[in-house]
C-alpha positions as CSV (number, residue, x, y, z in Angstrom):
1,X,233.5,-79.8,216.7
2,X,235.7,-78.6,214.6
3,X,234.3,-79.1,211.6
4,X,230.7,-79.2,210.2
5,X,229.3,-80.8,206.8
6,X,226.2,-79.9,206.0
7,X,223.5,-81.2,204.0
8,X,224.4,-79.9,200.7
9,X,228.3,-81.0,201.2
10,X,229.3,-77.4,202.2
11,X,232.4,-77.4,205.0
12,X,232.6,-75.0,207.7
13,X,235.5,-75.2,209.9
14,X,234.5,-74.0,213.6
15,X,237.8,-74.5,215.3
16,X,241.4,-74.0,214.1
17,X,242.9,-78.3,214.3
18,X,245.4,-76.8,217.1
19,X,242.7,-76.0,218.8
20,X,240.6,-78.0,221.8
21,X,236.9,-78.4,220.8
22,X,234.2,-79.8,222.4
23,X,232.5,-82.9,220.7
24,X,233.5,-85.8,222.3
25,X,232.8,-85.4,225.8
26,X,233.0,-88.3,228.5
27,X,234.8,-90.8,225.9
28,X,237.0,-93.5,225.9
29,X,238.7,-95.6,222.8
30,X,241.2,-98.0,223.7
31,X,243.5,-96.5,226.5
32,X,242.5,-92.9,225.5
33,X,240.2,-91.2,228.0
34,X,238.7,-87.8,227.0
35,X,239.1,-87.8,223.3
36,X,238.3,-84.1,223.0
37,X,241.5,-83.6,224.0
38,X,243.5,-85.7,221.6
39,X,241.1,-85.7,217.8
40,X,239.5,-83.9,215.5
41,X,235.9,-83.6,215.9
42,X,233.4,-83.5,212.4
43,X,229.5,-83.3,212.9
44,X,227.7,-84.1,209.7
45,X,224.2,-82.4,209.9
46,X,221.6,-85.3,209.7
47,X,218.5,-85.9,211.5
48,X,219.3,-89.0,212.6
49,X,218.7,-92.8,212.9
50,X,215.4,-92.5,214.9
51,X,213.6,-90.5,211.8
52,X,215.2,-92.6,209.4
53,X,217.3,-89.9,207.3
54,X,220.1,-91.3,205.2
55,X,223.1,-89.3,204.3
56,X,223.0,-87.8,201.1
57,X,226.0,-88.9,198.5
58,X,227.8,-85.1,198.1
59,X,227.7,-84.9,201.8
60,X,229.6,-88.5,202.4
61,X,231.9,-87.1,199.1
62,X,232.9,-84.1,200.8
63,X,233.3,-86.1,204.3
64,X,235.9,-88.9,202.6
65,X,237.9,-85.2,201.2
66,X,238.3,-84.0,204.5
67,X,239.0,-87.6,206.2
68,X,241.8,-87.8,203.4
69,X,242.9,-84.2,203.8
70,X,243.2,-84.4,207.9
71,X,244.4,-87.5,207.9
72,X,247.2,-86.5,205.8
73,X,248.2,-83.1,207.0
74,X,247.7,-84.5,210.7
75,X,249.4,-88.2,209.8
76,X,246.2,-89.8,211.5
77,X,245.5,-93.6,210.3
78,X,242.8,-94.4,209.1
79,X,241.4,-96.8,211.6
80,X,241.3,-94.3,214.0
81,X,238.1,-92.6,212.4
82,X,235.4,-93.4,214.5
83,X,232.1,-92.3,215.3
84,X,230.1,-90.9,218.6
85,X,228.8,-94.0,219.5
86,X,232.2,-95.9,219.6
87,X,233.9,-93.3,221.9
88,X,231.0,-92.8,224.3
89,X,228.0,-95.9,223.5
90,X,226.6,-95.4,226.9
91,X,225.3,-91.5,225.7
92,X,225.8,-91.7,221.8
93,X,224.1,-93.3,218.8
94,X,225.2,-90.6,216.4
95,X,226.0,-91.5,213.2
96,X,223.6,-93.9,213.7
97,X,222.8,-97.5,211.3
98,X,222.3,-95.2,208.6
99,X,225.7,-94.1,208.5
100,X,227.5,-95.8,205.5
101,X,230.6,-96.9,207.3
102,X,230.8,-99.5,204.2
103,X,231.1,-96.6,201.8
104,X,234.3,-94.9,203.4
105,X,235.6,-98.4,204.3
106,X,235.9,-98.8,200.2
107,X,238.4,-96.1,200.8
108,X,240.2,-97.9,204.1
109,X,238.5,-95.1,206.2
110,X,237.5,-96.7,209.5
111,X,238.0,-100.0,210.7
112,X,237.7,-102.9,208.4
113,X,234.2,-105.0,207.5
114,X,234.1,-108.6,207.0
115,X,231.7,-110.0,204.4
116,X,229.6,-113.3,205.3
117,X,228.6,-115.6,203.3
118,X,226.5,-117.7,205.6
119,X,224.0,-116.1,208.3
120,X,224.6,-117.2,211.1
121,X,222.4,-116.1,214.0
122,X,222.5,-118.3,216.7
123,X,222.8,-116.3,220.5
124,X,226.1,-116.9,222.2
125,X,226.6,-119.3,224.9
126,X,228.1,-118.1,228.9
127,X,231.6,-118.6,227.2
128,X,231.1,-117.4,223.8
129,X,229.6,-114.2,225.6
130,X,232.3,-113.7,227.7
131,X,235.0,-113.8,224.8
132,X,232.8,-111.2,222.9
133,X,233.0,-108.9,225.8
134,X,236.6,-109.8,226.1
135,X,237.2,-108.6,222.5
136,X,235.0,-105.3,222.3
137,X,236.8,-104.6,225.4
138,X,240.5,-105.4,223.5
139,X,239.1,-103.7,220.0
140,X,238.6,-100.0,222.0
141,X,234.9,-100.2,223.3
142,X,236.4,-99.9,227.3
143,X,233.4,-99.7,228.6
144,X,232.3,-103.1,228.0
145,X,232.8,-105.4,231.1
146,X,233.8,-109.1,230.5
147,X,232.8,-109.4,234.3
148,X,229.2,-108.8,233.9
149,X,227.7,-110.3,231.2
150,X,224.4,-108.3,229.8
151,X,224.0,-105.7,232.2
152,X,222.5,-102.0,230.9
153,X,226.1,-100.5,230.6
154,X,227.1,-103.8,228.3
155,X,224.2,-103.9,226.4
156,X,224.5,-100.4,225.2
157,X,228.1,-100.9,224.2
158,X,227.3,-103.7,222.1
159,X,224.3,-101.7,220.9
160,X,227.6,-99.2,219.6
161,X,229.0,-102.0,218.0
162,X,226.1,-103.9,216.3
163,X,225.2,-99.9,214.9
164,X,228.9,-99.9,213.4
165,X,229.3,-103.4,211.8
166,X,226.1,-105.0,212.5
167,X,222.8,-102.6,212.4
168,X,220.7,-105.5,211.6
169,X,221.0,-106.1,215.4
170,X,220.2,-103.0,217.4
171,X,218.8,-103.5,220.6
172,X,219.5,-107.6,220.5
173,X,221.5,-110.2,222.1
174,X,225.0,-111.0,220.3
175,X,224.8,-113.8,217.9
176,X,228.0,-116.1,216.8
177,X,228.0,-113.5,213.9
178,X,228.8,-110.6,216.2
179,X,231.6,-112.5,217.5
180,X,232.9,-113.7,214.3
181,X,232.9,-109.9,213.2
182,X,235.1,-108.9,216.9
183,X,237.5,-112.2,216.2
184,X,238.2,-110.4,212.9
185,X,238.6,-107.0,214.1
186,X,241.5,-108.2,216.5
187,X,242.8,-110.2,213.9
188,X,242.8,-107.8,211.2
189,X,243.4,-104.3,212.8
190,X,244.6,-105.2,216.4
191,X,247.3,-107.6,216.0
192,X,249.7,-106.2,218.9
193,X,247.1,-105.8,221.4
Protein backbone atom coordinates (compact mmCIF):
# COMPACT_ATOMS: atom_id res chain seq x y z
CA UNK A 1 0.00 0.00 0.00
CA UNK A 2 0.87 3.19 -0.04
CA UNK A 3 -0.33 4.42 2.86
CA UNK A 4 -1.04 3.05 6.33
CA UNK A 5 -3.35 4.54 9.28
CA UNK A 6 -2.91 3.16 12.22
CA UNK A 7 -4.88 2.73 15.26
CA UNK A 8 -4.21 5.88 17.02
CA UNK A 9 -4.82 8.01 13.48
CA UNK A 10 -1.05 8.32 12.87
CA UNK A 11 -0.18 8.25 8.72
CA UNK A 12 2.72 6.64 7.38
CA UNK A 13 3.22 6.86 3.74
CA UNK A 14 5.03 3.63 2.38
CA UNK A 15 5.24 4.51 -1.26
CA UNK A 16 5.71 7.78 -3.02
CA UNK A 17 1.76 8.19 -5.17
CA UNK A 18 3.97 7.93 -8.50
CA UNK A 19 4.84 4.96 -7.49
CA UNK A 20 3.38 1.19 -8.17
CA UNK A 21 2.49 -0.64 -4.83
CA UNK A 22 1.20 -3.72 -4.19
CA UNK A 23 -2.34 -3.88 -2.39
CA UNK A 24 -4.72 -4.76 -4.69
CA UNK A 25 -3.61 -7.71 -6.35
CA UNK A 26 -5.85 -9.89 -8.76
CA UNK A 27 -8.71 -7.04 -9.02
CA UNK A 28 -11.20 -5.91 -11.21
CA UNK A 29 -13.68 -2.68 -10.89
CA UNK A 30 -15.63 -1.96 -13.79
CA UNK A 31 -13.46 -2.37 -17.03
CA UNK A 32 -10.20 -1.90 -14.88
CA UNK A 33 -8.26 -5.09 -14.37
CA UNK A 34 -5.28 -4.97 -11.96
CA UNK A 35 -5.94 -1.95 -9.96
CA UNK A 36 -2.49 -1.87 -8.41
CA UNK A 37 -1.53 -0.50 -11.36
CA UNK A 38 -3.95 2.39 -11.76
CA UNK A 39 -4.92 3.66 -7.51
CA UNK A 40 -3.80 4.48 -4.53
CA UNK A 41 -3.67 1.81 -1.97
CA UNK A 42 -4.54 2.82 2.09
CA UNK A 43 -4.53 -0.16 4.74
CA UNK A 44 -6.16 1.00 7.95
CA UNK A 45 -4.72 -1.33 10.75
CA UNK A 46 -7.78 -3.23 12.24
CA UNK A 47 -8.24 -6.66 13.29
CA UNK A 48 -11.01 -7.24 11.41
CA UNK A 49 -14.67 -8.28 10.95
CA UNK A 50 -14.25 -11.92 12.17
CA UNK A 51 -13.07 -10.59 15.80
CA UNK A 52 -15.53 -7.93 15.77
CA UNK A 53 -13.12 -4.73 16.13
CA UNK A 54 -14.69 -1.46 15.01
CA UNK A 55 -12.73 1.36 13.78
CA UNK A 56 -11.95 3.84 16.13
CA UNK A 57 -13.25 7.64 15.36
CA UNK A 58 -9.56 9.47 15.04
CA UNK A 59 -8.55 6.73 12.83
CA UNK A 60 -11.78 7.21 10.33
CA UNK A 61 -10.93 11.27 11.00
CA UNK A 62 -7.56 11.00 9.77
CA UNK A 63 -8.78 8.44 6.78
CA UNK A 64 -11.64 11.16 5.47
CA UNK A 65 -8.18 13.89 5.48
CA UNK A 66 -6.32 11.85 3.38
CA UNK A 67 -9.38 10.69 1.02
CA UNK A 68 -9.88 14.58 0.67
CA UNK A 69 -6.20 15.35 0.34
CA UNK A 70 -5.56 12.51 -2.55
CA UNK A 71 -8.46 13.01 -4.06
CA UNK A 72 -7.72 16.54 -4.61
CA UNK A 73 -4.05 16.59 -5.43
CA UNK A 74 -4.72 13.46 -7.69
CA UNK A 75 -8.37 14.78 -9.13
CA UNK A 76 -9.80 11.28 -8.15
CA UNK A 77 -13.80 11.31 -7.57
CA UNK A 78 -15.11 10.28 -4.99
CA UNK A 79 -17.05 7.31 -6.00
CA UNK A 80 -14.09 5.68 -6.95
CA UNK A 81 -13.05 4.97 -3.18
CA UNK A 82 -13.57 1.52 -2.69
CA UNK A 83 -12.61 -1.18 -0.52
CA UNK A 84 -10.71 -4.82 -0.84
CA UNK A 85 -13.63 -6.60 -1.05
CA UNK A 86 -15.25 -4.65 -4.04
CA UNK A 87 -12.04 -4.95 -6.25
CA UNK A 88 -11.29 -8.66 -5.51
CA UNK A 89 -14.73 -10.31 -3.37
CA UNK A 90 -13.64 -13.77 -4.40
CA UNK A 91 -10.21 -13.27 -1.86
CA UNK A 92 -11.16 -10.07 0.15
CA UNK A 93 -13.44 -9.15 2.97
CA UNK A 94 -11.29 -6.35 4.21
CA UNK A 95 -12.76 -3.51 5.51
CA UNK A 96 -15.16 -5.72 6.49
CA UNK A 97 -19.26 -4.82 7.95
CA UNK A 98 -17.64 -2.95 10.46
CA UNK A 99 -16.25 -0.51 8.26
CA UNK A 100 -18.43 2.73 8.45
CA UNK A 101 -18.85 3.27 4.79
CA UNK A 102 -22.02 5.52 6.13
CA UNK A 103 -19.73 7.78 7.99
CA UNK A 104 -17.46 8.89 4.87
CA UNK A 105 -20.60 8.71 2.72
CA UNK A 106 -21.74 11.92 4.97
CA UNK A 107 -18.87 13.41 3.28
CA UNK A 108 -19.78 11.97 -0.54
CA UNK A 109 -16.75 9.54 -0.11
CA UNK A 110 -17.65 6.30 -1.71
CA UNK A 111 -20.54 5.36 -3.52
CA UNK A 112 -23.87 6.59 -2.45
CA UNK A 113 -26.39 4.75 0.36
CA UNK A 114 -30.05 4.64 0.08
CA UNK A 115 -32.18 4.84 3.16
CA UNK A 116 -35.33 2.45 3.61
CA UNK A 117 -38.13 3.00 5.15
CA UNK A 118 -39.80 -0.25 4.80
CA UNK A 119 -37.95 -3.78 5.31
CA UNK A 120 -38.36 -5.64 2.82
CA UNK A 121 -36.89 -9.02 2.83
CA UNK A 122 -38.42 -11.26 0.61
CA UNK A 123 -35.63 -13.62 -1.63
CA UNK A 124 -35.59 -12.80 -5.27
CA UNK A 125 -37.35 -14.73 -7.87
CA UNK A 126 -35.21 -16.57 -11.26
CA UNK A 127 -35.81 -13.04 -12.94
CA UNK A 128 -35.41 -10.71 -10.18
CA UNK A 129 -32.01 -12.71 -9.52
CA UNK A 130 -30.86 -12.41 -12.82
CA UNK A 131 -31.37 -8.51 -13.03
CA UNK A 132 -29.40 -8.26 -9.62
CA UNK A 133 -26.48 -10.07 -11.15
CA UNK A 134 -27.06 -8.04 -14.24
CA UNK A 135 -26.58 -4.87 -12.12
CA UNK A 136 -23.55 -5.80 -9.69
CA UNK A 137 -22.12 -6.78 -12.88
CA UNK A 138 -22.99 -2.99 -14.60
CA UNK A 139 -22.20 -1.16 -10.99
CA UNK A 140 -18.15 -2.58 -11.15
CA UNK A 141 -18.44 -6.10 -9.25
CA UNK A 142 -17.21 -8.01 -12.83
CA UNK A 143 -16.92 -10.94 -11.43
CA UNK A 144 -20.44 -11.53 -10.86
CA UNK A 145 -22.07 -13.78 -13.64
CA UNK A 146 -25.72 -13.07 -14.77
CA UNK A 147 -25.23 -16.53 -16.55
CA UNK A 148 -25.05 -18.57 -13.46
CA UNK A 149 -27.17 -17.72 -10.89
CA UNK A 150 -25.83 -18.71 -7.17
CA UNK A 151 -22.81 -20.40 -7.91
CA UNK A 152 -19.63 -20.12 -5.20
CA UNK A 153 -17.90 -17.29 -7.44
CA UNK A 154 -21.56 -15.28 -7.32
CA UNK A 155 -22.21 -15.76 -3.98
CA UNK A 156 -19.04 -14.37 -2.77
CA UNK A 157 -19.45 -11.31 -4.90
CA UNK A 158 -22.72 -10.60 -3.56
CA UNK A 159 -21.25 -11.44 -0.09
CA UNK A 160 -18.77 -8.06 -1.29
CA UNK A 161 -21.73 -6.21 -1.89
CA UNK A 162 -24.18 -7.05 1.09
CA UNK A 163 -20.61 -6.15 3.38
CA UNK A 164 -20.64 -2.64 1.64
CA UNK A 165 -24.41 -1.57 1.58
CA UNK A 166 -26.03 -4.31 3.24
CA UNK A 167 -23.97 -6.21 6.17
CA UNK A 168 -27.14 -7.29 7.71
CA UNK A 169 -26.92 -10.02 4.98
CA UNK A 170 -23.59 -11.64 4.90
CA UNK A 171 -23.51 -15.02 3.77
CA UNK A 172 -27.43 -14.92 2.59
CA UNK A 173 -29.53 -15.08 -0.51
CA UNK A 174 -30.33 -11.52 -2.07
CA UNK A 175 -33.56 -10.17 -1.00
CA UNK A 176 -35.88 -7.46 -3.08
CA UNK A 177 -33.93 -5.01 -0.76
CA UNK A 178 -30.48 -5.93 -2.28
CA UNK A 179 -31.92 -5.19 -5.58
CA UNK A 180 -33.59 -2.08 -4.68
CA UNK A 181 -30.16 -0.88 -3.24
CA UNK A 182 -28.18 -2.11 -7.07
CA UNK A 183 -31.36 -0.32 -9.04
CA UNK A 184 -30.31 2.79 -7.10
CA UNK A 185 -26.62 2.55 -7.47
CA UNK A 186 -27.04 2.51 -11.43
CA UNK A 187 -29.53 5.10 -11.11
CA UNK A 188 -27.71 7.39 -8.94
CA UNK A 189 -23.92 6.98 -9.70
CA UNK A 190 -23.94 4.98 -13.05
CA UNK A 191 -26.13 6.76 -15.32
CA UNK A 192 -23.95 6.38 -18.63
CA UNK A 193 -23.29 2.86 -18.20
Amino acid sequence: SHYVIDYNGKIYQLVPDNKRAWHAGISFWREDRNLNDLSLGIEIVNKGEKLGHCFPDLQIKQLIKLIKHLSHIHKISYDKVLGHSDIAPTRKIDPGILFPWKKLNKYSIGLPFKKFIRNEQYFLDKKELKQFLQNLHKIGYFQADPKKELVEKNLLVINAFHRHFYPEFINKQPTRRSLEISNFLIKKSFKNI
